[in-house]
ZATIMI-528230 format. One record per atom (N, C-alpha, C, O): residue number from 1; atom name; x, y, z. Coordinates in nm, 3 decimals, padded with zeros to 5 digits, m for minus. Atoms other than C-alpha are relative to their C-alpha. Last residue first. Layout:
<rs>
{n=NUM atom=CA x=X y=Y z=Z}
...
</rs>
This chain:
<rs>
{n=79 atom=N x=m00.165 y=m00.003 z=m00.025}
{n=79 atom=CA x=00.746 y=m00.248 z=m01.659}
{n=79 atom=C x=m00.002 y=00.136 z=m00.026}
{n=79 atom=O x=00.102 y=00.202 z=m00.022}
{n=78 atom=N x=m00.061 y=m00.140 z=00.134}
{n=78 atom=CA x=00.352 y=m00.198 z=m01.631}
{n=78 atom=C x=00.158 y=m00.020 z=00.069}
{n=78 atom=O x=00.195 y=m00.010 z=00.186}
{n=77 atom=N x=m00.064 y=m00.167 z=m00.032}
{n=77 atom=CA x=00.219 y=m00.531 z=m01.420}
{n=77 atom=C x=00.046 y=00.045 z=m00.140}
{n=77 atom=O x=00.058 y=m00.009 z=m00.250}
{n=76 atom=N x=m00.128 y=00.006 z=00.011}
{n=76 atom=CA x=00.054 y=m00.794 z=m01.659}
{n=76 atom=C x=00.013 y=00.149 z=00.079}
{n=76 atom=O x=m00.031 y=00.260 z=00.049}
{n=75 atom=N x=m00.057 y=m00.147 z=m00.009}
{n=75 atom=CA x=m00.333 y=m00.900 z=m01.675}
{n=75 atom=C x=00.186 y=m00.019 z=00.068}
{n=75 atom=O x=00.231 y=m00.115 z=00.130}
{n=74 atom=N x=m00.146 y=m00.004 z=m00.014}
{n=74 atom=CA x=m00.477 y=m01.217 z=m01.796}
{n=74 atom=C x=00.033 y=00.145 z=00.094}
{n=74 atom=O x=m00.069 y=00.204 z=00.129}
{n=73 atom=N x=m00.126 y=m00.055 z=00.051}
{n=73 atom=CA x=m00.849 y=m01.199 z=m01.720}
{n=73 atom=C x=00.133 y=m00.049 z=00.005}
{n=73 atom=O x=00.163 y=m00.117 z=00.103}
{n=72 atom=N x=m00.037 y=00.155 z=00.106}
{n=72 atom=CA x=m01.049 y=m01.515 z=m01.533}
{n=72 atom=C x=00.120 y=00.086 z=m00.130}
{n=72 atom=O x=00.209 y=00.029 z=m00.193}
{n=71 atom=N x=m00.033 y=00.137 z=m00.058}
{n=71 atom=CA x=m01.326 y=m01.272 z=m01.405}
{n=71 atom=C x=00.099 y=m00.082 z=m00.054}
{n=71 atom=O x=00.058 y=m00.159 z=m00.141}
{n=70 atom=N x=00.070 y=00.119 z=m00.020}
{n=70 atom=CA x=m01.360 y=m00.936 z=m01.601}
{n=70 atom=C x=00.082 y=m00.126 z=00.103}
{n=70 atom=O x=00.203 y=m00.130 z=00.130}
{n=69 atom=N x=m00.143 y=00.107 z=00.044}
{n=69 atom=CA x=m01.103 y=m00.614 z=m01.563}
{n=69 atom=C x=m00.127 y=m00.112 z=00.032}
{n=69 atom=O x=m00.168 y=m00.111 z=00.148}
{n=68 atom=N x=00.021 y=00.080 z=m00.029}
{n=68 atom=CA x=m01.340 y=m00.292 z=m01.583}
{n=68 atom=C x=00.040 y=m00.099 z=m00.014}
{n=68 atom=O x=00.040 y=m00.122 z=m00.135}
{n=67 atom=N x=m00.003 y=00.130 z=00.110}
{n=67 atom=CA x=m01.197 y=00.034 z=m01.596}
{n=67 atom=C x=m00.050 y=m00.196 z=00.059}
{n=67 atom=O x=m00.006 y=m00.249 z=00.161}
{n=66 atom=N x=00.091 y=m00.004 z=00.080}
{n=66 atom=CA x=m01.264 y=00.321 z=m01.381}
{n=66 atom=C x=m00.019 y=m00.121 z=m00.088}
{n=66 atom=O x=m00.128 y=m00.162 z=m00.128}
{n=65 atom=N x=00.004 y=m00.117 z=00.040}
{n=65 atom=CA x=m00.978 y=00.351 z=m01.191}
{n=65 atom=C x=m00.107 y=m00.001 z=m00.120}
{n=65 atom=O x=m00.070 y=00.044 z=m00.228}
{n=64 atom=N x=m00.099 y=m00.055 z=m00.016}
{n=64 atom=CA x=m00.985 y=m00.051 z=m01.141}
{n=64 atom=C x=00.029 y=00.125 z=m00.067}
{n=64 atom=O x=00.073 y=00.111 z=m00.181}
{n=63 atom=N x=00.003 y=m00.099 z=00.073}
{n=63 atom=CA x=m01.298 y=m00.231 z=m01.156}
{n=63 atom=C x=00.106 y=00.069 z=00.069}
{n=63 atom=O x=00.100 y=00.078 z=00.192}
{n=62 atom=N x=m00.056 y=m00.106 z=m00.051}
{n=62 atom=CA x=m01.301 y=m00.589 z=m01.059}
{n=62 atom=C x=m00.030 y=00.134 z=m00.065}
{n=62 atom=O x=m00.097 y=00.126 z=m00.168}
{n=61 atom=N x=00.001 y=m00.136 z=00.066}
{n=61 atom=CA x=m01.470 y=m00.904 z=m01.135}
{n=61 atom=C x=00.089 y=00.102 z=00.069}
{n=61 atom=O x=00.138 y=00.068 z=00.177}
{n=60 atom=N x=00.130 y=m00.052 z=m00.041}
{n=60 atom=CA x=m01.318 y=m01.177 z=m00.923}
{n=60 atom=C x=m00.037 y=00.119 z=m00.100}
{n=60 atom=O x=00.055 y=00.194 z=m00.132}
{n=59 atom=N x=00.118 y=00.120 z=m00.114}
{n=59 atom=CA x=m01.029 y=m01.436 z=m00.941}
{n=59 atom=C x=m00.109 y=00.053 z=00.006}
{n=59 atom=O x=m00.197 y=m00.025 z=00.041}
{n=58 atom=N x=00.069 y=m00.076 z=m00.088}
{n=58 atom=CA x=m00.810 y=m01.239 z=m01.197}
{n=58 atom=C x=m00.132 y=m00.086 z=00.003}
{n=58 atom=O x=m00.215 y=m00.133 z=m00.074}
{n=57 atom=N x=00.170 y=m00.022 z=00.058}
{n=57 atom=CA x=m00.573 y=m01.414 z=m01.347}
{n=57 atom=C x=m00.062 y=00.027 z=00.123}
{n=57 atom=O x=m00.033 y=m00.002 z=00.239}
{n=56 atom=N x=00.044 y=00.029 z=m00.124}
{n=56 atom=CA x=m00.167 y=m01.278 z=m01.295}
{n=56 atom=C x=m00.159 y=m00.053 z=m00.071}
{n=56 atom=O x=m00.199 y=m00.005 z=m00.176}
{n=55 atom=N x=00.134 y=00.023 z=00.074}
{n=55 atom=CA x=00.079 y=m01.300 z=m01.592}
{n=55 atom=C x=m00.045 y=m00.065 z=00.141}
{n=55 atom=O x=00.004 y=m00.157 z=00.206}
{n=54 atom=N x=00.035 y=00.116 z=m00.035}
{n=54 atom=CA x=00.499 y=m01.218 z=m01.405}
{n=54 atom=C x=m00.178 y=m00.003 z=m00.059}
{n=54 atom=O x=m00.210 y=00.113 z=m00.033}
{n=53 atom=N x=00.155 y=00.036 z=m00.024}
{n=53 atom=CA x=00.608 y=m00.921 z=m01.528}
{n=53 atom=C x=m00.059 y=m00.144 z=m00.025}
{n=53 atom=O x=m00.081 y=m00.201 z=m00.132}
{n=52 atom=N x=m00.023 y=m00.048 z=m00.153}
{n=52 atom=CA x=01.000 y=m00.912 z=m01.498}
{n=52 atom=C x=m00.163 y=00.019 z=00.034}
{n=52 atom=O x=m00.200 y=00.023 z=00.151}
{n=51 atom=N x=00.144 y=m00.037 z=m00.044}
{n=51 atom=CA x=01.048 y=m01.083 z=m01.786}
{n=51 atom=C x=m00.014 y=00.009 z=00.092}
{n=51 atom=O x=00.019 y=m00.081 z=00.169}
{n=50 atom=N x=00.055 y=00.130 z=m00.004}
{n=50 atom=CA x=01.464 y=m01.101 z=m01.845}
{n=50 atom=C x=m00.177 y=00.028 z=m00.007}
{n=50 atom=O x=m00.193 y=00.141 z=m00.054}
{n=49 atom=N x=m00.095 y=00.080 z=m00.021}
{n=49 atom=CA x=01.700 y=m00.829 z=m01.993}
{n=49 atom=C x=m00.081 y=m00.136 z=m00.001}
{n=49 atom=O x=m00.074 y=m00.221 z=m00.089}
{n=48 atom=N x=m00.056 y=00.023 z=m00.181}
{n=48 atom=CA x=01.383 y=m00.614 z=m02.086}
{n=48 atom=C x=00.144 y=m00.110 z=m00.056}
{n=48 atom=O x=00.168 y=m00.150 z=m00.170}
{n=47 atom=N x=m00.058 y=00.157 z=m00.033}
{n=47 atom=CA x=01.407 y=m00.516 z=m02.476}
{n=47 atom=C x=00.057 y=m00.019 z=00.114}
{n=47 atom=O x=00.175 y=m00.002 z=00.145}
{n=46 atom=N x=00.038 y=00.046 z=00.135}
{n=46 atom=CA x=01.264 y=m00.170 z=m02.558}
{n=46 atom=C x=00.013 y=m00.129 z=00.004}
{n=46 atom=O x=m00.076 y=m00.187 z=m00.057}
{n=45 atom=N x=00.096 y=00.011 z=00.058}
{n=45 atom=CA x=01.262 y=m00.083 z=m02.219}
{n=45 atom=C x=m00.071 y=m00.083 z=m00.085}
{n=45 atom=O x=m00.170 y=m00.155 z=m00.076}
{n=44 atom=N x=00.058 y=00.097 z=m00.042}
{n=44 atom=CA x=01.580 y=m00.202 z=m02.163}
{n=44 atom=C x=m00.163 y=00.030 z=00.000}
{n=44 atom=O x=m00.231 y=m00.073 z=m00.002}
{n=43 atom=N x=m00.046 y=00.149 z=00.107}
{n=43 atom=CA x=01.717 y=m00.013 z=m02.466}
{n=43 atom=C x=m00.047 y=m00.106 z=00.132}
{n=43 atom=O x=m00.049 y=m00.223 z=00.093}
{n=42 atom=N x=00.025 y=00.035 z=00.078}
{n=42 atom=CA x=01.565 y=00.303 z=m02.339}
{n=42 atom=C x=m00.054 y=m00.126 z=m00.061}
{n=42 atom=O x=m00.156 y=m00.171 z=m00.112}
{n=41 atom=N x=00.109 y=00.026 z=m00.060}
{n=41 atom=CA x=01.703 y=00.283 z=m01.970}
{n=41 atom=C x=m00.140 y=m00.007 z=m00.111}
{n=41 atom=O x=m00.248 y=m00.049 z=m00.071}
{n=40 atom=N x=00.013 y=00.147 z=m00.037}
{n=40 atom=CA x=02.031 y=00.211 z=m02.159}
{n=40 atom=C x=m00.151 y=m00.003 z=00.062}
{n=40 atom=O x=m00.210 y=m00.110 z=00.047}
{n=39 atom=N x=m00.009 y=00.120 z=00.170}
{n=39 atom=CA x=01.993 y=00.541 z=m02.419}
{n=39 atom=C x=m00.051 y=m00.160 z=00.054}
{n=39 atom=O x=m00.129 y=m00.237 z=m00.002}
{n=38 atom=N x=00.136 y=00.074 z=00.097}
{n=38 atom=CA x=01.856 y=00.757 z=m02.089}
{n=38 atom=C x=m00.034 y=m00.133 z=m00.109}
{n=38 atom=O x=m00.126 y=m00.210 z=m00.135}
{n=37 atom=N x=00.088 y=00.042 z=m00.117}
{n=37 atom=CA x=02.166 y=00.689 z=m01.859}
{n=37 atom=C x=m00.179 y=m00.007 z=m00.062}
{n=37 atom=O x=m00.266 y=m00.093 z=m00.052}
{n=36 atom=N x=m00.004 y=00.097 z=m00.014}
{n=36 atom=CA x=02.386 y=00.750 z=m02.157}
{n=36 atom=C x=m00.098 y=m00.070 z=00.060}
{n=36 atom=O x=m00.150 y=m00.169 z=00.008}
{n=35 atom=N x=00.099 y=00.073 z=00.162}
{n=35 atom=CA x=02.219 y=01.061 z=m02.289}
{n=35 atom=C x=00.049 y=m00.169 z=00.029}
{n=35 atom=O x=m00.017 y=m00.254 z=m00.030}
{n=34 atom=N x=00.155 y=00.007 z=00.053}
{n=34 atom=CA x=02.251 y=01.194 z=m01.924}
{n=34 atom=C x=m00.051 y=m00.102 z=m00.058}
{n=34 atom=O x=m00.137 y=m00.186 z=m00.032}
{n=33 atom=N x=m00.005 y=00.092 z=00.124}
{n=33 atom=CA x=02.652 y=01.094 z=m01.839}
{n=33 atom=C x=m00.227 y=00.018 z=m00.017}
{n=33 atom=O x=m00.308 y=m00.075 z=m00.006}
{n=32 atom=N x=m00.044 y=m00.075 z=00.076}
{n=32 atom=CA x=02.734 y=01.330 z=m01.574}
{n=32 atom=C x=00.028 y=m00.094 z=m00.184}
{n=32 atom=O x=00.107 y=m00.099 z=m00.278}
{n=31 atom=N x=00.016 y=m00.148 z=m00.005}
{n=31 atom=CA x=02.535 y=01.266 z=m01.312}
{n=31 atom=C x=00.028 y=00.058 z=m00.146}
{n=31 atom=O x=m00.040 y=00.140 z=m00.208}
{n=30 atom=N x=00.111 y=00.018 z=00.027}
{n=30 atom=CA x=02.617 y=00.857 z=m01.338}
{n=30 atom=C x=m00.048 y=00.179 z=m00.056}
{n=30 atom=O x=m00.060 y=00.202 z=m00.176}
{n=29 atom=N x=m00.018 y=m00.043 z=00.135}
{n=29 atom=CA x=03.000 y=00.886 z=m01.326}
{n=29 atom=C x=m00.129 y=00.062 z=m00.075}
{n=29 atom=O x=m00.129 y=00.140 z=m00.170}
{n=28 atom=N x=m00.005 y=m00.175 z=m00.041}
{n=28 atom=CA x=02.986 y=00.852 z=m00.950}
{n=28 atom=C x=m00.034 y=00.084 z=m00.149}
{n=28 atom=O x=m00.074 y=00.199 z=m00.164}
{n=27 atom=N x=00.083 y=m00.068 z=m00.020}
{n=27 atom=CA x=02.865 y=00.518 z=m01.046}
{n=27 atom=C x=m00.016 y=00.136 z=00.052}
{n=27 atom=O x=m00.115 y=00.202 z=00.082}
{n=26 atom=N x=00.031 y=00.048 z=m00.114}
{n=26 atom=CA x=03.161 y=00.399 z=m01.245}
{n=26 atom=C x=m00.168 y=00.112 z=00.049}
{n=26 atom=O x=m00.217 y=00.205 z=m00.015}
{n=25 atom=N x=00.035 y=m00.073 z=m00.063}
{n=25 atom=CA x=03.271 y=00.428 z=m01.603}
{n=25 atom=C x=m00.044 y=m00.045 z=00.178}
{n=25 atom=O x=m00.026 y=m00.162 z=00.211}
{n=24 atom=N x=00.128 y=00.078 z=00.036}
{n=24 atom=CA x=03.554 y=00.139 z=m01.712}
{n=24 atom=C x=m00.073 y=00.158 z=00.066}
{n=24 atom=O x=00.006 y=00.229 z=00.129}
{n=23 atom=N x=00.070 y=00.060 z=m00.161}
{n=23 atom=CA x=03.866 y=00.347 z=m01.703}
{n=23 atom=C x=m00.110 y=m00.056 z=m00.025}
{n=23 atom=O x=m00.147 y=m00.022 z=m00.138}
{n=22 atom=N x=m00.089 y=00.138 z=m00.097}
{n=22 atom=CA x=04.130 y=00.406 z=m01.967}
{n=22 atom=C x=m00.052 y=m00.001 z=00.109}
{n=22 atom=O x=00.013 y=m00.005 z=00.213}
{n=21 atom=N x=m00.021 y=00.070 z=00.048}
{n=21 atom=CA x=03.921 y=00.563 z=m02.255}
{n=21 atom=C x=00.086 y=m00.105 z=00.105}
{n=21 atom=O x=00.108 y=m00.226 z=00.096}
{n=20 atom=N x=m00.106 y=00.052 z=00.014}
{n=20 atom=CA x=03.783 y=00.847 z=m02.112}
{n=20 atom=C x=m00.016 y=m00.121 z=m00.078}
{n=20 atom=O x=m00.125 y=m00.151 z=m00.127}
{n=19 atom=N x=m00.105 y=00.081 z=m00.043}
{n=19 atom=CA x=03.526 y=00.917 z=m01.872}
{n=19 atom=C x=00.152 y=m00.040 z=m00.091}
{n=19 atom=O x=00.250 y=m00.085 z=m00.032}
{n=18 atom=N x=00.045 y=m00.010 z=m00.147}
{n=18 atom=CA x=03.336 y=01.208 z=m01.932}
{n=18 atom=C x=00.060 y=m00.082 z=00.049}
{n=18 atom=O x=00.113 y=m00.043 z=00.153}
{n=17 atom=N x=m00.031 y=m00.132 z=m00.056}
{n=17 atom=CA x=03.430 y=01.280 z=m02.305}
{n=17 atom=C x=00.012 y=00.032 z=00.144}
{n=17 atom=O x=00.064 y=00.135 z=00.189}
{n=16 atom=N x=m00.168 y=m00.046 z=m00.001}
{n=16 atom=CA x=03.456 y=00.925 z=m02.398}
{n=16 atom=C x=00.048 y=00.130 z=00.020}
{n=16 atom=O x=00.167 y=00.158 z=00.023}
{n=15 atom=N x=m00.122 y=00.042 z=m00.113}
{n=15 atom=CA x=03.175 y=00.851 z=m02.255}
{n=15 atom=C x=00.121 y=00.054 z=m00.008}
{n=15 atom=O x=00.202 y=00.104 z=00.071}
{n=14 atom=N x=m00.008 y=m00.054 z=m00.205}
{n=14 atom=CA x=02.971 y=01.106 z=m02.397}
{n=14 atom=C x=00.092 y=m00.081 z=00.068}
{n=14 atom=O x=00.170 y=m00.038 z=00.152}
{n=13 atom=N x=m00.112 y=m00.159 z=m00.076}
{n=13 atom=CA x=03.114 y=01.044 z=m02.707}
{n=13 atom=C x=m00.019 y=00.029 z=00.080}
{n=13 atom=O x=00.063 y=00.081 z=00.155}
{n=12 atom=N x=m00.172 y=00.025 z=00.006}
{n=12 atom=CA x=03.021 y=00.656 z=m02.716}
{n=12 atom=C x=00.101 y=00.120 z=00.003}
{n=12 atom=O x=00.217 y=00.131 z=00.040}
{n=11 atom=N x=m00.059 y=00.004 z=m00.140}
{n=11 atom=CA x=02.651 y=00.784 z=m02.631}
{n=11 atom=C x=00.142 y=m00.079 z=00.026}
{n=11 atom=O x=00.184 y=m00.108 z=00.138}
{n=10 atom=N x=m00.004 y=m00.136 z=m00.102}
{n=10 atom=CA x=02.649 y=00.998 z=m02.957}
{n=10 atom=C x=00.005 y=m00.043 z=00.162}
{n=10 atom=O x=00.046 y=00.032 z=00.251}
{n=9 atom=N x=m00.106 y=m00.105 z=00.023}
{n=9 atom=CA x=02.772 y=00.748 z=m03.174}
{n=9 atom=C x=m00.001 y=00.060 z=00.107}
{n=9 atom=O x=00.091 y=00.068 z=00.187}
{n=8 atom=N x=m00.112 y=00.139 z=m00.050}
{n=8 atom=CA x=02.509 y=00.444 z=m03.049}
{n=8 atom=C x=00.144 y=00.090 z=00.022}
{n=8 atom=O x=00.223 y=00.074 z=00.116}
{n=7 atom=N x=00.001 y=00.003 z=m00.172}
{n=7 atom=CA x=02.259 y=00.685 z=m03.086}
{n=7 atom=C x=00.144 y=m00.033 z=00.048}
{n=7 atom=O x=00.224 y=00.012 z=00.129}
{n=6 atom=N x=00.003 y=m00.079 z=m00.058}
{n=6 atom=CA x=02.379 y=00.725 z=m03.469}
{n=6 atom=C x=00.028 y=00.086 z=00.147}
{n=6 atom=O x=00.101 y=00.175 z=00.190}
{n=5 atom=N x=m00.129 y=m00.018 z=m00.024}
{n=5 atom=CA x=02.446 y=00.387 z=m03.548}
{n=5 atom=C x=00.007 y=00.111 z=00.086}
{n=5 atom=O x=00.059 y=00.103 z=00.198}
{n=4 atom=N x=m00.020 y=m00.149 z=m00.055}
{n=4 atom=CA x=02.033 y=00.350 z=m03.490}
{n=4 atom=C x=00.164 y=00.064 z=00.020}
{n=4 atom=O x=00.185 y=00.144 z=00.112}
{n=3 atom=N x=00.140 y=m00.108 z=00.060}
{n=3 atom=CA x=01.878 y=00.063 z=m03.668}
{n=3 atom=C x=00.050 y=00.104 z=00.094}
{n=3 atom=O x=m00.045 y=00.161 z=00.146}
{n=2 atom=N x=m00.016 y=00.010 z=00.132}
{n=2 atom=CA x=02.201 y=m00.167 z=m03.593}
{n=2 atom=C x=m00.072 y=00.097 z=m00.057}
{n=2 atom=O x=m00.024 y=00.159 z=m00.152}
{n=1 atom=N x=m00.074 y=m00.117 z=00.038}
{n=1 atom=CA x=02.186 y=m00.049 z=m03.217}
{n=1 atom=C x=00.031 y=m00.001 z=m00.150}
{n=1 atom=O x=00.088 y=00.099 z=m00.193}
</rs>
């Protein structure tokens, strides 16, 4: 959030417009908080919590939607 005060502004007024200042938010809260619910699904994007794609090798040629994945590849699910 150093490279973006900005964001950081605009989802600290949504809270504080939607929840306040004397409640933690909760999940009813979710609906009514957008730019929040995008900013964090963003920022884990941008930087998972942990690695959640595990590095598989591929035992056999393959071709997958057209594309061809050789013998012995790395390949990584899409977070």
């Amino acid at each position: 959030m150093l490279h973006n005060p900005t964001a950081m502004r605009k989802a600290q007024e949504e809270l504080d417009h939607v929840v306040g200042r004397e409640r933690f938010p909760t999940f009813q809260d979710e609906a009514s908080l957008p730019y929040v619910g995008a900013w964090l699904k963003e920022l884990n994007r941008w930087w998972p919590i942990a690695p959640l794609a595990v590095p598989h090798a591929v035992t056999a040629d393959d071709l997958y939607e057209g594309h061809f994945i050789p013998k012995g590849a790395t390949v990584f699910g899409n977070l």
